[in-house]
N, C-alpha and C positions, 0 to 999 in steps of 0.2 A: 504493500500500500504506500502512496505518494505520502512524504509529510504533507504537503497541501491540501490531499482528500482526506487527511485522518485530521490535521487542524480544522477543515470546514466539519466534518462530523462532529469532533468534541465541542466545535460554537455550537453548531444545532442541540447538541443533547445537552448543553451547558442552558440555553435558550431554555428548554421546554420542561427540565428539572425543578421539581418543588423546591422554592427557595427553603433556607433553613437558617433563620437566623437567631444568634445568643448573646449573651454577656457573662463573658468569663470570670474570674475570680480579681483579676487587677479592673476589672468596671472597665472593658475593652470590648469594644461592639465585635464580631465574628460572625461572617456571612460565607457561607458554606465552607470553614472549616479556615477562613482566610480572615488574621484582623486587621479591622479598618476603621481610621479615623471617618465616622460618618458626616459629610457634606452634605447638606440637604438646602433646598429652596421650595419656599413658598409663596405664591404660586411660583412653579413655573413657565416656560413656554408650551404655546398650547402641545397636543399631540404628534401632530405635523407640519406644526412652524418647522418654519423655516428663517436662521440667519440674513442679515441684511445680502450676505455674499451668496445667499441662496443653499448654503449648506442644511441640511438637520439638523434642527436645533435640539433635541434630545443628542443629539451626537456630540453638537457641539462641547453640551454640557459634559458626557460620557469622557471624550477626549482630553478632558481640562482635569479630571479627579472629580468630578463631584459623585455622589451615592444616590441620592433620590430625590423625591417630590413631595410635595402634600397633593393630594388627591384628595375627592370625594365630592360631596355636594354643595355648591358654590348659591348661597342664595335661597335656599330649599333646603327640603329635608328627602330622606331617602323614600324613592319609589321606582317604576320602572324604567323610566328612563335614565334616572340619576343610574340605576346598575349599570346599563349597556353603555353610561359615559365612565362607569369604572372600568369596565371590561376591554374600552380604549385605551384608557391609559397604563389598565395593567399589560396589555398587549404590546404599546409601545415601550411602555421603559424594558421591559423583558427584552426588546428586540436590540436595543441599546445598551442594553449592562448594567440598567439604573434600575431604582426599586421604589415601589410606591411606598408613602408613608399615609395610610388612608385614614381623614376625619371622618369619622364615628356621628357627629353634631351629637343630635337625639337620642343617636343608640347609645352616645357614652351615658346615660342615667338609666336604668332600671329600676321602679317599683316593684316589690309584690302585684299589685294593683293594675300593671302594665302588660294583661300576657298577650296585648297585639304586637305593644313594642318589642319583649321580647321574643316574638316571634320572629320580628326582623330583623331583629339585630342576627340571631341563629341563623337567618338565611343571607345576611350580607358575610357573613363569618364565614359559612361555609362554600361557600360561595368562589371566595377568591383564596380561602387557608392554602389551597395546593398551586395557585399560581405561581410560576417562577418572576414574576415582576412584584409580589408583595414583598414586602419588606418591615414596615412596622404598622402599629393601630396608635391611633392618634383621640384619646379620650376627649371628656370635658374639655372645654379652652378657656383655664384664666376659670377653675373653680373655687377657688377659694375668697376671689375681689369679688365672683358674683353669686358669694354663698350659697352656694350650692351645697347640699348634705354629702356628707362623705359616703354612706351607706347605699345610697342607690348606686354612684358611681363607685364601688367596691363592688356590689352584686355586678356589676354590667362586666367589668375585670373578670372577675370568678366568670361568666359566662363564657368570657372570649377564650380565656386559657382552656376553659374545660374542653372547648372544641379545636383549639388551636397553640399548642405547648410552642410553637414552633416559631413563632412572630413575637416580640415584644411588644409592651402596650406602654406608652409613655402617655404623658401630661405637662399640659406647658401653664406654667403660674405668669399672673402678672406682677409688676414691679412695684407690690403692696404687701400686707398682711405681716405677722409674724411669724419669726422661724416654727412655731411651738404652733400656730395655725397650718400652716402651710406643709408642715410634717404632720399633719392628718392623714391627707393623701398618699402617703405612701405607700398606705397600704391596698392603693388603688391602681400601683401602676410599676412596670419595672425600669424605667427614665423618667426621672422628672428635670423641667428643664424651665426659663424663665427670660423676657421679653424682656430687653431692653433698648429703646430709640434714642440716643443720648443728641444727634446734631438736629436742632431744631433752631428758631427764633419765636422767643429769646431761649436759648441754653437749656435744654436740660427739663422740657416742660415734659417729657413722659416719667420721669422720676418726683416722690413726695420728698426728695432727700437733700439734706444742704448741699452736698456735692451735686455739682451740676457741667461740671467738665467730664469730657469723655473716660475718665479713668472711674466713672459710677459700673462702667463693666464689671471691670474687676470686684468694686464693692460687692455688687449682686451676686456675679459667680461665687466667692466665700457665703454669703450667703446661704444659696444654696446648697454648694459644702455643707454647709453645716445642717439644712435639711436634709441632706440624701444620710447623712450621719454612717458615709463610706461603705453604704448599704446600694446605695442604689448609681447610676450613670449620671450624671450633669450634662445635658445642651442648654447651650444658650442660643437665643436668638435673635438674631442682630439686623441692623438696619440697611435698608435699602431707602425701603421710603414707608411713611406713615400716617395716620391720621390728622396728628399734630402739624403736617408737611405740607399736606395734597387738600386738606377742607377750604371750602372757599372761606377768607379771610385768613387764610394763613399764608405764610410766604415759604415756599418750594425751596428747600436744603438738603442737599444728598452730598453726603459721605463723600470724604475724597478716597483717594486708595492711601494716603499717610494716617488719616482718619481711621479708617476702617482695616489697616493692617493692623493697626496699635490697639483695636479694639479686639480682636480676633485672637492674636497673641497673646494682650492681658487676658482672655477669658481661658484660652488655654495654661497660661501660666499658674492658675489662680485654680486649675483643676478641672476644665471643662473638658467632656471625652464625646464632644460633638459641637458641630457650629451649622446652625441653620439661619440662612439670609430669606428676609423680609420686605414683599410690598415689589416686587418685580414685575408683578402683572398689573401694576396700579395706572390707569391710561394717565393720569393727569399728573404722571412724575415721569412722563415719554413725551419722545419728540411727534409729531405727526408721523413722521416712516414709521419708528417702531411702535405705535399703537396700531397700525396697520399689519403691522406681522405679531402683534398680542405679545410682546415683551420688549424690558427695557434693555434694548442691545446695546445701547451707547454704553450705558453703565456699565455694564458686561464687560464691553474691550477695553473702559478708561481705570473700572476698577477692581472688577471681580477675576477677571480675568487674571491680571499680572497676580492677584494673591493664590489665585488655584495653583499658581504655579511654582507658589512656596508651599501651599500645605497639603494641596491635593493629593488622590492615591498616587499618583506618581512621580512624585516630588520626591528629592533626597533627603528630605524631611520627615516623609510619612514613617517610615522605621521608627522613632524616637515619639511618634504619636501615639505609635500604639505600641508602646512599649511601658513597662511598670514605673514604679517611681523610683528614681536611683537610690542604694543606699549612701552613697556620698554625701555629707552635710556641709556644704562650703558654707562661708560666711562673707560678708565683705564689708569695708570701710573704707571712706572717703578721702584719697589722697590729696584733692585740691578741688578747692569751690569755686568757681567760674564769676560768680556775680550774685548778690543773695543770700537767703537764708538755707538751712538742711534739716528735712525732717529725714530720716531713717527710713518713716515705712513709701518714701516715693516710689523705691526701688525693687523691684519683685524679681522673680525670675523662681525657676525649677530646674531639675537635672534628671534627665531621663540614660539610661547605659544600655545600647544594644552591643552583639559581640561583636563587631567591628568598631565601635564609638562611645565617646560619650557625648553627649550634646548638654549645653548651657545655655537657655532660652530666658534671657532678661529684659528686661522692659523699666523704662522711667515714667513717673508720673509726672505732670505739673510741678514747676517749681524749676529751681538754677540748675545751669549746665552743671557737670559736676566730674569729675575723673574718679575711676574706684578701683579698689583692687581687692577683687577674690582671691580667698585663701579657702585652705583645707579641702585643696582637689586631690585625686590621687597625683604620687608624687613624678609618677612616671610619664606623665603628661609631657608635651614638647608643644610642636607648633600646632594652633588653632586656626581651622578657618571660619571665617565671620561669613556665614551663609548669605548669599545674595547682596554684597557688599566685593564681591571680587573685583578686583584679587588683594584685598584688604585683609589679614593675617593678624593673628596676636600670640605671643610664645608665653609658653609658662613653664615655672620653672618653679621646683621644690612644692610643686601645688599651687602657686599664685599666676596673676596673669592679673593686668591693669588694661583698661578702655576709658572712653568716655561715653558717658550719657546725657546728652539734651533733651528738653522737657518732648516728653510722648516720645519717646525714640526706645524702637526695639533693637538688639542683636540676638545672631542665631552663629552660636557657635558648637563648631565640632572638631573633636578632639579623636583620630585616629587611636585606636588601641591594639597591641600585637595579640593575635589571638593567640 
């Protein structure tokens, strides 16, 4: 047999295999046997858009690193037609590589009292459980800001697992409530994850919190750290565009890619083991073309783009996403202050160690430039490179290594290890 005809057979049977997806013991998404930092958008382009360049836009997306979609019923709630527009999309992203992440709306609450609704929900479950395009179940949205009882959305969870062990079922909170509310849910979902839109006018209007510059990411993802209580996966959800953005009387602010890298980053550094982008099918944060093709392509190639190309699955970055947390404990301190004052916690960062690497993922908040220097790395470290910064280098030695940090400025460094 050709490698060519046994590669197109294993895409075909790779195609039409019941997806199978879990979360491992390090809170590491794993789709059929493979982990992966999951990338998701909501919406995204329709079924068979198509790129401005005329490409497939599911492709496009496929090609860049991203994992899936929010699907499901847009406007409505579940009936016969909303199915055979799931059954689109499960068909496309299957055909693509990508995976649905299907909103539930209604079906995510179950009564007692409910047995039409449970009826459908049993038959949207079964429905798609064996498709190879499904990928997750997408409960309640934002149940805890709109009090919603935990109980019905716990029976609807129990339902889905009963028929379907094989799909995770997450819950996305909004950027309210307390940790000690919002860990109610838990026991409602296997990710829970949480919205945040930080670039608006004026600053900072989808957050209740003093912090109103973009490093309210980070706030949020510890946050929910500390809801998942190392029990469950953290996505966050990030900005595209928003309510706050796109209502009339508001004035239109999108994310730069310096923006929106720094928020991505901070939400990974901070613990996030997923990143889903927000508001891309929104017409009134598109130009005329791309509301014509049903997505915001511009944004795509000015900023989502250049970043899939740092975190996505095919990034020399992805290893170290889905990789545990290192045991290394470095620390660092301030060699010299730029201009300003210094608080400590501006500065974040983690350490993830696959067997080729170790990687140092750090990020600044607001506030003075600042020069630092990490210690307490292994000792046998040498030269570093500063990812996506080439061919820009840093050497360490005896475990330390110095950089600098300006306000919102990420680095990604990786540090070669002899297996």
């Amino acid at each position: 047999m050709s490698v060519c005809l046994f590669a197109a057979l294993y895409a075909t049977a790779a195609s039409t295999a019941p997806s199978v997806v879990t979360v491992n013991a390090d809170l590491v998404t794993v789709i059929g046997g493979e982990p992966v930092f999951p990338i998701g958008f909501t919406l995204g382009p329709p079924p068979d858009g198509k790129t401005p360049e005329g490409k497939d836009g599911l492709q496009e997306l496929a090609d860049a690193g991203a994992t899936f979609l929010r699907t499901g019923p847009v406007g409505g709630g579940w009936d016969e037609p909303a199915l055979e527009a799931e059954q689109r999309w499960q068909d496309a992203a299957a055909e693509h590589g990508l995976y649905c992440w299907v909103f539930l709306r209604e079906l995510g609450s179950i009564s007692p009292d409910q047995p039409q609704r449970e009826a459908l929900l049993r038959k949207v479950v079964t429905r798609f459980r064996n498709h190879p395009g499904l990928g997750f179940w997408k409960g309640e949205d934002e149940p805890a800001w709109g009090n919603k009882p935990v109980e019905p959305i716990r029976r609807a969870y129990e339902i889905i697992k009963e028929l379907d062990p094989n799909h995770p079922v997450q819950l996305t909170q909004a950027p309210r409530n307390t940790v000690e509310e919002l860990r109610a849910y838990n026991a409602a979902c296997d990710i829970t994850a949480c919205d945040i839109y930080p670039i608006s006018y004026p600053p900072g209007i989808h957050s209740d919190r003093p912090n109103k510059e973009i490093s309210m990411v980070g706030d949020y993802t510890r946050t929910m750290m500390e809801v998942a209580e190392g029990k469950l996966p953290v996505w966050m959800v990030l900005q595209i565009a928003f309510s706050g953005t796109v209502k009339p009387g508001k004035t239109l602010r999108l994310p730069t890619l310096a923006q929106e890298r720094f928020m991505a980053y901070q939400a990974i550094i901070n613990g996030a083991r997923g990143l889903v982008f927000f508001g891309g099918n929104l017409p009134q944060a598109m130009t005329p073309e791309d509301a014509a093709l049903g997505w915001n392509w511009r944004f795509w190639n000015r900023v989502l783009r250049p970043l899939m190309d740092e975190i996505g699955r095919h990034s020399p970055l992805h290893p170290a996403l889905v990789a545990p947390e290192s045991r290394a404990q470095p620390v660092f301190h301030v060699k010299q202050l730029f201009d300003g004052t210094w608080d400590p916690s501006q500065l974040e960062f983690c350490v993830r160690e696959t067997p080729d690497a170790l990687f140092l993922l750090a990020c600044k908040r607001e506030g003075a430039t600042v020069e630092v220097e990490f210690s307490g790395l292994p000792a046998d470290l040498g030269k570093g490179d500063v990812l996506y910064e080439e061919p820009r280098t840093v050497q360490a030695q005896d475990g330390r290594f110095t950089d600098w940090f300006g306000p919102f400025e990420v680095h990604v460094y990786r540090f070669a290890r002899a297996r």
